[in-house]
NUTORKE-427240 format. One record per residue (C-alpha): x, y, z; residue in three letters. Coordinates in pm, whole numbers, padded with zeros to 5 digits. Each point is the difference from the previous one (the first is absolute). Layout:
residues N
X | Y | Z | ALA
...
end
This chain:
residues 310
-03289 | 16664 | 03374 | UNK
-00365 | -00177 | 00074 | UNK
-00069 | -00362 | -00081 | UNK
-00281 | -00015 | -00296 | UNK
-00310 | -00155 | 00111 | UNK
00036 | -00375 | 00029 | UNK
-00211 | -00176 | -00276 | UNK
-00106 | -00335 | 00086 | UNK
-00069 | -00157 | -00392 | UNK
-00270 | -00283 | 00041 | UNK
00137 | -00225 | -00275 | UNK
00363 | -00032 | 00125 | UNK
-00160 | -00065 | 00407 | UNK
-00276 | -00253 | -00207 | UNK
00317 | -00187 | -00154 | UNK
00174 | -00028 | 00372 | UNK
-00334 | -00123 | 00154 | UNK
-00036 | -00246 | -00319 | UNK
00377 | -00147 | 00083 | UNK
00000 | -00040 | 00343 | UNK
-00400 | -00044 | 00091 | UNK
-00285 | -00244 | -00158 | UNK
-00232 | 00225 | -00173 | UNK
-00316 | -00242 | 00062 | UNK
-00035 | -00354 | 00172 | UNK
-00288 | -00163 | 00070 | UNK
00095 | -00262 | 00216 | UNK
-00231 | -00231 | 00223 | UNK
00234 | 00056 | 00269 | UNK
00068 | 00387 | 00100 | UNK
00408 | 00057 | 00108 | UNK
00106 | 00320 | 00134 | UNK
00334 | 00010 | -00208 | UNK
00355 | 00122 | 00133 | UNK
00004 | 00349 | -00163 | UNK
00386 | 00122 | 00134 | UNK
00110 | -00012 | -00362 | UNK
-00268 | 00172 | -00164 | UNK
00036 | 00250 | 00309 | UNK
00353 | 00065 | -00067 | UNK
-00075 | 00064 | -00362 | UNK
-00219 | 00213 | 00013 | UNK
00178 | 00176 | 00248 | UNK
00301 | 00066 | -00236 | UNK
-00239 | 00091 | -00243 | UNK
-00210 | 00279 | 00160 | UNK
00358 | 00100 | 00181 | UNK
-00186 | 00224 | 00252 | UNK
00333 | 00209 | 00086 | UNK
-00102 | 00113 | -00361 | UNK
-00300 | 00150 | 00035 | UNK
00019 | 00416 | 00039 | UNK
-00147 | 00193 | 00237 | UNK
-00238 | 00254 | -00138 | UNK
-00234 | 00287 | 00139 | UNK
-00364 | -00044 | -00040 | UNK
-00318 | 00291 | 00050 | UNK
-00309 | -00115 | 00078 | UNK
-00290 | 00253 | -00063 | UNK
-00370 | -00068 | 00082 | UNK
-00275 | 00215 | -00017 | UNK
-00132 | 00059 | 00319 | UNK
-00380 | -00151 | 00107 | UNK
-00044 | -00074 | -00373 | UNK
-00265 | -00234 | 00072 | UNK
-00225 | 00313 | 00130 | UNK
-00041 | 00129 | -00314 | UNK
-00305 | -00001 | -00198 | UNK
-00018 | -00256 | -00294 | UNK
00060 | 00257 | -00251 | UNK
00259 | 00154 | 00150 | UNK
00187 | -00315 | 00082 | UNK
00014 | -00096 | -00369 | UNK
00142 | 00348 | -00068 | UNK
00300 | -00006 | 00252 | UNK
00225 | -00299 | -00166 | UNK
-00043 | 00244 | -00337 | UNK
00062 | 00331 | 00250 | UNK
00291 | -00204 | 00167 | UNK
00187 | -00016 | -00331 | UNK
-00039 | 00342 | -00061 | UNK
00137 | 00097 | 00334 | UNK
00280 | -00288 | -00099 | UNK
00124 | 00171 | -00331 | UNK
00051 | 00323 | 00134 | UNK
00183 | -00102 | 00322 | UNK
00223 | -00200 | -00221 | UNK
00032 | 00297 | -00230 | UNK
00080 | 00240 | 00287 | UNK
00309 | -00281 | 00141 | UNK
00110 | 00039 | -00373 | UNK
-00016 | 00392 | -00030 | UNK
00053 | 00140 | 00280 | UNK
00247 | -00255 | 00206 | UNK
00242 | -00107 | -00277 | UNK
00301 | -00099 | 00192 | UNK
-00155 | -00243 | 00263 | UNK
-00210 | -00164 | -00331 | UNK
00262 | 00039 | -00236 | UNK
-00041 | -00370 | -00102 | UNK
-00354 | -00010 | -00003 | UNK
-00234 | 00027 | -00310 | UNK
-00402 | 00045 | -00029 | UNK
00028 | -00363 | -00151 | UNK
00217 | -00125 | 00297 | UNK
-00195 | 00127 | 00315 | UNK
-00375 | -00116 | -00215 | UNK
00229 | -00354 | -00025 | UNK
00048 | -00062 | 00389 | UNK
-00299 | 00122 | 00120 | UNK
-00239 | -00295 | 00104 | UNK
-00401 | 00114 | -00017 | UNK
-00241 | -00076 | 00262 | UNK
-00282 | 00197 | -00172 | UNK
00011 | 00271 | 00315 | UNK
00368 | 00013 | 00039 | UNK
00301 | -00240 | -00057 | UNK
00340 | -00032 | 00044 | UNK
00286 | 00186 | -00184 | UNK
00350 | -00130 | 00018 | UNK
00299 | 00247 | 00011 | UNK
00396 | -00080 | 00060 | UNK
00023 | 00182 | 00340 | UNK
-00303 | 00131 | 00291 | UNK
00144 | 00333 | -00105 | UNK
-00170 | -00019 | -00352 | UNK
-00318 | -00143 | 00181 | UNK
-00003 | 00285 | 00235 | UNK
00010 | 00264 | -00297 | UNK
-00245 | -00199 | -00222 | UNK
-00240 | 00070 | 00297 | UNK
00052 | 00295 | 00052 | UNK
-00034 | 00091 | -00360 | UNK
-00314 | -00213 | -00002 | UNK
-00192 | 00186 | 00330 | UNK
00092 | 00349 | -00152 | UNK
-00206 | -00133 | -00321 | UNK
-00271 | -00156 | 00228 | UNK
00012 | 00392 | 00161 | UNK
-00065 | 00130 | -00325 | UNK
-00285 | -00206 | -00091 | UNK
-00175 | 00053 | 00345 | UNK
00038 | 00355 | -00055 | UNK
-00164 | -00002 | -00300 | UNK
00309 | 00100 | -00214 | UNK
-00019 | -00321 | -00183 | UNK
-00328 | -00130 | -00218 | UNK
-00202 | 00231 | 00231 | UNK
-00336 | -00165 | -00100 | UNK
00131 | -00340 | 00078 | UNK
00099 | 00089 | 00301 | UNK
-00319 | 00141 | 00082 | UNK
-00189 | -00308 | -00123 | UNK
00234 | -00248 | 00209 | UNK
00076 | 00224 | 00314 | UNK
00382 | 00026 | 00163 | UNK
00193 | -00299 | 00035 | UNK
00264 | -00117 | 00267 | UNK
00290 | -00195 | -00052 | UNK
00223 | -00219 | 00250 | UNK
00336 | -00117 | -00064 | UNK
00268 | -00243 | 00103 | UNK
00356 | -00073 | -00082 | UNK
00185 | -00305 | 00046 | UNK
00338 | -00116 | -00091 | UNK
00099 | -00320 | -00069 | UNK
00045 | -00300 | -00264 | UNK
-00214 | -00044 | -00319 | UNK
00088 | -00229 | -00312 | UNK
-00216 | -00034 | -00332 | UNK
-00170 | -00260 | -00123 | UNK
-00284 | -00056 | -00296 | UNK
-00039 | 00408 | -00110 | UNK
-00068 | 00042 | 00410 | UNK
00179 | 00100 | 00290 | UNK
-00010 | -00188 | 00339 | UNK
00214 | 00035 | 00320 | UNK
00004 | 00084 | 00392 | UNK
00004 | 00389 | -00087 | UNK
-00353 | -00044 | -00169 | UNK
-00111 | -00238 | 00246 | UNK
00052 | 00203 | 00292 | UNK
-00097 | 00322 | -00155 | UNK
-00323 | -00207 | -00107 | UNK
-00025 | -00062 | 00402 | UNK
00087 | 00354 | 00101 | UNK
-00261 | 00158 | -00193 | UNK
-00244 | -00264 | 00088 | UNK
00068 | 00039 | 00380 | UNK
-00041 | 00412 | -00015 | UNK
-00344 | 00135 | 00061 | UNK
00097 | 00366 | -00043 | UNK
00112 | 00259 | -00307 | UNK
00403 | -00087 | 00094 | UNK
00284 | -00019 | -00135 | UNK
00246 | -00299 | 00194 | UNK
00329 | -00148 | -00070 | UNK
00111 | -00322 | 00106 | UNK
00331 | -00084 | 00212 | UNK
00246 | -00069 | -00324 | UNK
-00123 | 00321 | -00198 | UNK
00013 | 00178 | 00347 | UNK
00399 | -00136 | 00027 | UNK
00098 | 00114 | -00370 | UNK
-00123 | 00342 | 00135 | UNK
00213 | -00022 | 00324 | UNK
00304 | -00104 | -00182 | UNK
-00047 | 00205 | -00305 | UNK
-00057 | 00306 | 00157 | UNK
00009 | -00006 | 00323 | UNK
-00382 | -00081 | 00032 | UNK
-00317 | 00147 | -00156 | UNK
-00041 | 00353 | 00220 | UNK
00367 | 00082 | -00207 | UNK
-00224 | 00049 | -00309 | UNK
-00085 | 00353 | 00074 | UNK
00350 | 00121 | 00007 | UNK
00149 | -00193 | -00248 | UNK
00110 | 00159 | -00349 | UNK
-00012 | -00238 | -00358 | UNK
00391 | 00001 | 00052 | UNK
-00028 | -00166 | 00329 | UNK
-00247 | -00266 | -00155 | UNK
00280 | -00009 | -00288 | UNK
00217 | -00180 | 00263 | UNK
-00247 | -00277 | 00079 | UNK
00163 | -00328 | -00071 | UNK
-00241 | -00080 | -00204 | UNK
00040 | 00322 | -00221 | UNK
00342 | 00037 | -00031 | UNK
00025 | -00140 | -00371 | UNK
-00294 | 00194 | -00151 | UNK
00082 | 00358 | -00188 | UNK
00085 | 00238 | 00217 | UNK
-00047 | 00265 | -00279 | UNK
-00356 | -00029 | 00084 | UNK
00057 | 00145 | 00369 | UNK
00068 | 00377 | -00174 | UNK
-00163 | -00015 | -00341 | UNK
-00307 | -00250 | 00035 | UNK
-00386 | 00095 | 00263 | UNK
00026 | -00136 | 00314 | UNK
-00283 | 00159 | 00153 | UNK
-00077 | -00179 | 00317 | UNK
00426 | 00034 | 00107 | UNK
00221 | 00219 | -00216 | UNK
00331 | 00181 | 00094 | UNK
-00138 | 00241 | 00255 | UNK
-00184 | -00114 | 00269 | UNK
-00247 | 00186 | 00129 | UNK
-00345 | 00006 | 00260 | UNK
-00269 | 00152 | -00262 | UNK
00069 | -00260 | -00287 | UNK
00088 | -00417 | 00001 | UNK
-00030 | -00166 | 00302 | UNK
-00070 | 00252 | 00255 | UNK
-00094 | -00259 | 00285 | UNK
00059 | -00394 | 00074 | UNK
-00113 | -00178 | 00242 | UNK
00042 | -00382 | 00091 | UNK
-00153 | -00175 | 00292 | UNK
00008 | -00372 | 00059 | UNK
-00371 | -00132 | -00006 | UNK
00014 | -00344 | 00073 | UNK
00066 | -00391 | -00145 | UNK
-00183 | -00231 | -00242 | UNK
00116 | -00367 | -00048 | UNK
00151 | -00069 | -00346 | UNK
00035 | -00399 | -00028 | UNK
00191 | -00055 | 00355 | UNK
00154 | 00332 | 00002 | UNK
-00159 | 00328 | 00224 | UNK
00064 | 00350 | -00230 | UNK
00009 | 00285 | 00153 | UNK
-00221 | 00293 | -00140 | UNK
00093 | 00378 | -00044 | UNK
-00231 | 00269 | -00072 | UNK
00163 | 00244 | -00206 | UNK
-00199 | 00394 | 00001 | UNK
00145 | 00230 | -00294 | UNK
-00071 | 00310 | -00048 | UNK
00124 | 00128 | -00361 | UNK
-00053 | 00290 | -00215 | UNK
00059 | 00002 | -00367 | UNK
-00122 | 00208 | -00328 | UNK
-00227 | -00138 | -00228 | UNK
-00198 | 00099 | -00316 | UNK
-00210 | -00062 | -00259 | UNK
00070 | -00253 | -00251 | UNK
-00133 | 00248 | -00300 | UNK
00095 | 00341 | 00195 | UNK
00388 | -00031 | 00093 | UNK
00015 | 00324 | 00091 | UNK
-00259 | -00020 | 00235 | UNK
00170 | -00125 | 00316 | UNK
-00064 | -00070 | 00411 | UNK
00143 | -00055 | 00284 | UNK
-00177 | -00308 | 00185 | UNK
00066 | -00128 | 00352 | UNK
-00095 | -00388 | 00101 | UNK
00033 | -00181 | 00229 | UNK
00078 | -00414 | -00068 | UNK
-00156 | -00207 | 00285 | UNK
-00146 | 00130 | 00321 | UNK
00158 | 00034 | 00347 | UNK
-00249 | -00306 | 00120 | UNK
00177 | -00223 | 00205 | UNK
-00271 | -00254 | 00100 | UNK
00144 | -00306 | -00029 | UNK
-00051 | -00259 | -00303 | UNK
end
């Protein structure tokens, strides 16, 4: 069972600060006070063994800044769009592994950056599929399957991606942490249309499953045995979609390729991350939202097989 989300409440840390600090002095004489009491308060009161570990997705649109001025105001509007569907794909169409996930609740821990953001998840496996669901919609729009005209008006987009894995608490209707803040650096530090992981997402990989390039031979009832699956409805597995893994695996639909190279290190506070570049190559159906009937088979890839460092 995951720890919920640490929520820091400002009133309750404002009363500690009040009882053991000054809350203004204006003194003619400037102390540096002995803080060790304050510091062990507040230490028992954020209780940092506490705080739970969380997956977050970073998406950004690639060279946004290129665009022309009209077509820069339409992408935040376009990147919703492209948001809605993705999340109603994870829903639809991969039921088990988002079993505990609603429209409301994905639209709740997503963090905008006008050309991107951050979603949070429980595990890098729902990060993973969220992205994967979210390039096969980006697919669709630059193939002119979705608002056609738009897309002709705005031109193709890219997307890059990263994944990290690490602590995150709540505080003031936001969300801060070390997994935002080195996704936030990941992203910043790529150049190219990739998709990279960091070292702790990269290690739930390894010791869920053996490592990433398992994905393309790995059924949903595999997945099912993921520690952090193993109290969610397995009734799901035979009777819910799970498009991108289901009970047959197989090389012409899911993940029919995975690659994961190590790229290189950025400096996170006074700890070096290692990088991974992750290629996928997955093919799943889609349709039209008004013309169920009317169905595809689509192959994309998530990332690029890039290595150059960060």
């Amino acid at each position: 069972m995951q720890k919920p989300v640490k929520k820091i409440d400002y009133g309750e840390l404002l009363e500690v600060l009040r009882h053991y600090d000054t809350e203004s002095i204006f003194e003619k004489v400037n102390v540096i006070p002995d803080s060790e009491d304050l510091h062990e308060a507040i230490s028992e009161f954020i209780n940092l063994r506490s705080f739970a570990r969380r997956s977050v997705l970073g998406i950004d649109i690639y060279r946004y800044g290129q665009y022309k001025h009209l077509e820069q105001v339409l992408i935040p509007p376009l990147f919703k769009i492209l948001f809605e569907k993705a999340i109603r794909l994870c829903l639809e169409n991969n039921q088990f592994i988002f079993q505990r996930y609603t429209k409301e609740k994905i639209e709740n821990s997503f963090i905008s950056t006008g050309d991107g953001g951050f979603v949070i998840f429980d595990t890098p496996l729902h990060s993973l599929f969220f992205a994967i669901n979210f390039e096969m919609v980006v697919r669709a729009y630059n193939s002119y399957h979705l608002f056609p005209k738009l897309r002709n008006i705005i031109g193709s987009i890219s997307l890059r991606y990263a994944i990290s894995y690490d602590t995150i608490f709540h505080f003031d209707d936001n969300f801060y942490g070390s997994a935002i803040i080195n996704n936030a650096r990941i992203l910043d530090k790529d150049t190219l249309n990739r998709c990279l992981i960091e070292q702790q997402a990269y290690d739930w990989f390894l010791i869920s499953i053996d490592g990433l390039e398992n994905l393309q031979i790995l059924s949903i009832e595999e997945i099912a045995n993921i520690y952090d699956f193993l109290d969610y409805d397995r009734s799901l597995l035979d009777k819910g979609e799970n498009e991108i893994l289901d009970n047959n695996t197989s090389r012409r639909t899911g993940i029919i390729n995975s690659d994961i190279l190590k790229v290189g290190q950025i400096q996170s506070k006074q700890t070096l991350i290692n990088i991974y570049n992750l290629h996928l190559q997955v093919s799943m159906r889609i349709y039209s939202d008004r013309k169920v009937e009317s169905k595809r088979t689509i192959t994309v890839s998530l990332g690029n097989l890039n290595t150059s460092g960060i």
